[in-house]
N, C-alpha and C positions, 0 to 999 in steps of 0.2 A: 804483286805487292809484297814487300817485304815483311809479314805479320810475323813471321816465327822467328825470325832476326832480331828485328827493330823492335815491335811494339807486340807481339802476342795478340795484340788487336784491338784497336781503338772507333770504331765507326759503325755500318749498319748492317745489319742482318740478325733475324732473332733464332733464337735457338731452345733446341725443348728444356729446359725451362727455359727455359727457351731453345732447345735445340743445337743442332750446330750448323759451322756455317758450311756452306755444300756450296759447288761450282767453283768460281772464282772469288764472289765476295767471302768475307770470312767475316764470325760472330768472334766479341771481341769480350764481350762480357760475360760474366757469371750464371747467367741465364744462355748456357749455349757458349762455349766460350772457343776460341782459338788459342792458341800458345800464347796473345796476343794479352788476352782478357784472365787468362789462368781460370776458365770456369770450372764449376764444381762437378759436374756432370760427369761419369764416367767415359772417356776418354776425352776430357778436357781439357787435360797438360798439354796446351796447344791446339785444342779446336773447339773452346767453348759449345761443348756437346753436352747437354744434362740428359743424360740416356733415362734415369728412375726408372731401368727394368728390376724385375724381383732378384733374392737372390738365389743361389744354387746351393745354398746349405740344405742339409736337410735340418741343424740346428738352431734356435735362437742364441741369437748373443754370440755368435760367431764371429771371428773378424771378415768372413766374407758377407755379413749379413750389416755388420757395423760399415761397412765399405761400400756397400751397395744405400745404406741408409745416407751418406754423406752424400752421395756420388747426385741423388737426387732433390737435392737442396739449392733450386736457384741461388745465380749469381747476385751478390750484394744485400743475401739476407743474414750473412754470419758475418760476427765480429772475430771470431778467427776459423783458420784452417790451415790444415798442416803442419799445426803448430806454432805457428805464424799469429799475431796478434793486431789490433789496433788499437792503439792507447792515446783517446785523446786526452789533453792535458784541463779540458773545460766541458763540459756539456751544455753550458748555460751562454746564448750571446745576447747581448741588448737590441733591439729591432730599433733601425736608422743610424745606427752607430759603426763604424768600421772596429774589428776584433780583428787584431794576429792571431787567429788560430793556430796552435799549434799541438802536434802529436807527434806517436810514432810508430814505428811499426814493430815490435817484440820479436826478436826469432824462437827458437825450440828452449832457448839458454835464461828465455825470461828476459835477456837484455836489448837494446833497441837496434836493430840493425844499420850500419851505415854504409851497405854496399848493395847496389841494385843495378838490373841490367836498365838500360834504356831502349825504351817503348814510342815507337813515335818518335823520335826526338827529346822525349822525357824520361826524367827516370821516374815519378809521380803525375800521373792524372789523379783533378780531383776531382769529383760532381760531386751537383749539392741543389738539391728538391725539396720543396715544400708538401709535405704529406699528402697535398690534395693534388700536387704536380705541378705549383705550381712555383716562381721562383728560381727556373732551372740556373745554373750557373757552373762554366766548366771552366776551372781556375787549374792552377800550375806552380805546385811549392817550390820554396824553397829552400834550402838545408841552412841549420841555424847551428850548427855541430854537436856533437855527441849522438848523432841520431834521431836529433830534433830538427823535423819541418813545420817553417811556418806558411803559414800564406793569411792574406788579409781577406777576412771574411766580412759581407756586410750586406745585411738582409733586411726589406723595408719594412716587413707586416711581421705581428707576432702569429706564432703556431709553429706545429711539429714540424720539425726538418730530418732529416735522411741526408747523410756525405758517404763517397764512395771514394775507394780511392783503390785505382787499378797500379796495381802493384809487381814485381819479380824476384823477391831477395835473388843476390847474386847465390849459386848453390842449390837453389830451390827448384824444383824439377818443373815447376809448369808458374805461368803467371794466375794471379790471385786479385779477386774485388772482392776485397772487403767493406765493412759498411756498418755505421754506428749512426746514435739519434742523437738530433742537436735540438734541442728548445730556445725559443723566442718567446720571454714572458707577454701576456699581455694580451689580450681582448684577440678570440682568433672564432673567425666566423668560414669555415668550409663554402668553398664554392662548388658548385655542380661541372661535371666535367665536360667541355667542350662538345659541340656535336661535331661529327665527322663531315667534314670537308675535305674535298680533291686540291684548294689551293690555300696555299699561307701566302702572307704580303706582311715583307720585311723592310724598314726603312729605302722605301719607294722600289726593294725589289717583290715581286712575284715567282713563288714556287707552286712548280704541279707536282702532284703526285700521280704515278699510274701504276696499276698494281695492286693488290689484295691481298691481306692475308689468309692463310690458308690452313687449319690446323692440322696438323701432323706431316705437312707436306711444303718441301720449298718452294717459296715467293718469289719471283721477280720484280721487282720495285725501284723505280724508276726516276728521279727529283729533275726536273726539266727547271732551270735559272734565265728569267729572263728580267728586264727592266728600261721600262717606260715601253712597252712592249715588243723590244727587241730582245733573239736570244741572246745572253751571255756567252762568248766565245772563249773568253781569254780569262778564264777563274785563276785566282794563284794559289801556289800548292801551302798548303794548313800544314801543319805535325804532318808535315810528309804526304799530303793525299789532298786529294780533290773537295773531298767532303768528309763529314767527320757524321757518324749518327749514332744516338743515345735511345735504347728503349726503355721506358718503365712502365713495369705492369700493373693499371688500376689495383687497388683493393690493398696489394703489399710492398709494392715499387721493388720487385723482383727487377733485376737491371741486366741490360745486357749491353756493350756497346762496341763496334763493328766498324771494317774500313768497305769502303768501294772496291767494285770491280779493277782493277790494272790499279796504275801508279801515274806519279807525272816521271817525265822522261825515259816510259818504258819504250816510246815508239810506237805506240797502240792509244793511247790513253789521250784524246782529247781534252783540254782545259774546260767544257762545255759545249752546250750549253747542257747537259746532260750528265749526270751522274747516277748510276748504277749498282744496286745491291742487292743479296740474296737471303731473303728471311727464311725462318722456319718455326715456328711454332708448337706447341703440341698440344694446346686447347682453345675453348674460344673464351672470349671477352677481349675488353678493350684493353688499348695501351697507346702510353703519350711517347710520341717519336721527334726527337730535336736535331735538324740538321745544321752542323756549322758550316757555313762555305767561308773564303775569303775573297775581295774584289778590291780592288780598288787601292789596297791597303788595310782595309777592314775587316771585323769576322762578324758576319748576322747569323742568328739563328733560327731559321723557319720554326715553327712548330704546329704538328700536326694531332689529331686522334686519329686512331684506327684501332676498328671492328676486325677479329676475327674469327669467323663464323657467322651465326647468328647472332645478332645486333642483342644485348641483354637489356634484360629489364630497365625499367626507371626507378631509380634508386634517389632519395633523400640524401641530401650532403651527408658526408661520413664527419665523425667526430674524429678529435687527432688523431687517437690512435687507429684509425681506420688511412682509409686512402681516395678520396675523389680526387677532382682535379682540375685545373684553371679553366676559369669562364674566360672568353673575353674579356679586355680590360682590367683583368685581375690579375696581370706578369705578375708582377714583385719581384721582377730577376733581378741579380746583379749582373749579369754579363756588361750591360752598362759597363761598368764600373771598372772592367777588364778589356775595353774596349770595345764588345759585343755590342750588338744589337738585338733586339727581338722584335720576333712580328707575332 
């Protein structure tokens, strides 16, 4: 797969903070990142790794102490890094309303960058979750000049949102997710986060999952596409890949997001019905995993919970500022709205 070229890394496998990504699949996000995902982790310029080992000063306040504290900051919980910023232009959108959102992304100079490597096929991935997880939505700006991206944002239910937006300034040594809070005024009632199941069912398809997470230790994880119970043979290639997967970590939607094993047209890489990725972890608890495929013409997004470790407590809905996450029947995606589907 082309992560350290094209995209730094856009798909599944988690990393400590997620880790990074080991074997073939590669962690694409902040939590564990590849070149792909620019994670914060030390050695993450290119492998979404969040090492958070100690440092080797014997001093406080060291720069190798200061480095070491950055280095251990999951992916998608800073609004900058690097030097790098994210300046949205709103914080506030109306719930059932379509918003042009628009921001930008600040270099070292304070002023908005308008040159980025392209990732995937893009030069901007955006995500965008509703505090409790739920709401997922993975949209794709677009440059409105001077360094301004918009993209049309539109979210059904009021409450806390979370956007992430996997980034490269041209010059910039490693790719970067950053991530800011967006409010939906308006009556917001948390749901309790899904229980864990082996299968999602997405506009009449069915996904398995096979595979567990594992904390401190890489996963094999495994998304089987079939429909009306036939396997899916013939997937078509997304941003370059078979399948696309987003993690976010209950409690603070620490993000991480990663491509599959191989590529399409590597000679190796089946279009299905199987898609393949390598997580890693570095503790337990839950976290919401959203797979895009395309078929047909179309992009659906599975979505799953997974336990790693031992299964935690039962916990009372989280207030906004907290993080649960979607019941059943409580999407509120727009993917919709981008063509997406959800199951």
């Amino acid at each position: 797969m082309n992560t350290a070229t094209k995209l730094g890394a856009f798909a599944l496998g988690l990393a400590a903070v997620f880790g990074g990504a080991v074997g073939v699949g590669e962690i694409v996000g902040p939590v564990g990142a590849t070149a792909e995902t620019g994670g914060q982790g030390s050695g993450q310029g290119g492998e979404h790794a969040h090492g958070g080992g100690k440092s080797t000063s014997a001093k406080t306040g060291t720069a190798a102490e200061t480095e070491t504290a950055a280095a251990s900051v999951p992916g998608g919980l800073q609004i900058s890094q690097d030097g790098y910023t994210l300046a949205p232009q709103t914080t506030t959108i109306t719930p059932g309303e379509q918003t042009d959102f628009r921001f930008t992304v600040n270099g070292p100079d304070g002023k908005p960058v308008s040159r980025f490597e392209t990732l995937h096929g893009k030069k901007i991935h955006f995500i965008l979750a509703r505090r409790d997880l739920s709401g997922f939505q993975h949209l794709h700006p677009t440059e409105a000049g001077g360094g301004v991206w918009s993209v049309p944002v539109k979210v059904p239910k009021a409450g806390a949102y979370r956007f992430f937006t996997d980034v490269q300034p041209t010059g910039a040594k490693k790719q970067l997710t950053l991530g800011a809070d967006l409010t939906a005024p308006g009556n917001y009632t948390p749901t309790a986060l899904p229980k864990v199941e082996q299968t999602a069912k997405v506009d009449g398809y069915e996904v398995k999952l096979n595979g567990a997470l594992v904390p401190g230790k890489t996963s094999k994880l495994t998304l089987s596409v079939s429909k009306a119970g036939r396997p899916v043979t013939d997937l078509q290639p997304y941003l370059e890949a078979y399948g696309h997967l987003v993690a976010l970590r209950a409690g603070d939607l620490a993000y991480l997001h990663v491509h599959p094993d191989g590529e399409p047209g590597d000679g190796k890489t089946k279009p299905g019905p199987e898609i393949t990725f390598y997580a890693e972890v570095p503790s337990s608890g839950a976290y919401r995993l959203y797979l895009d495929f395309q078929h047909e013409g179309k992009v659906r997004t599975a979505e799953f919970t997974a336990v790693a470790g031992a299964a935690p407590a039962a916990q009372a809905p989280a207030t906004p500022a907290q993080t649960p996450s979607q019941a059943p029947g409580d999407q509120g995606g727009g993917h919709d709205d981008d063509g997406h589907t959800h199951g």
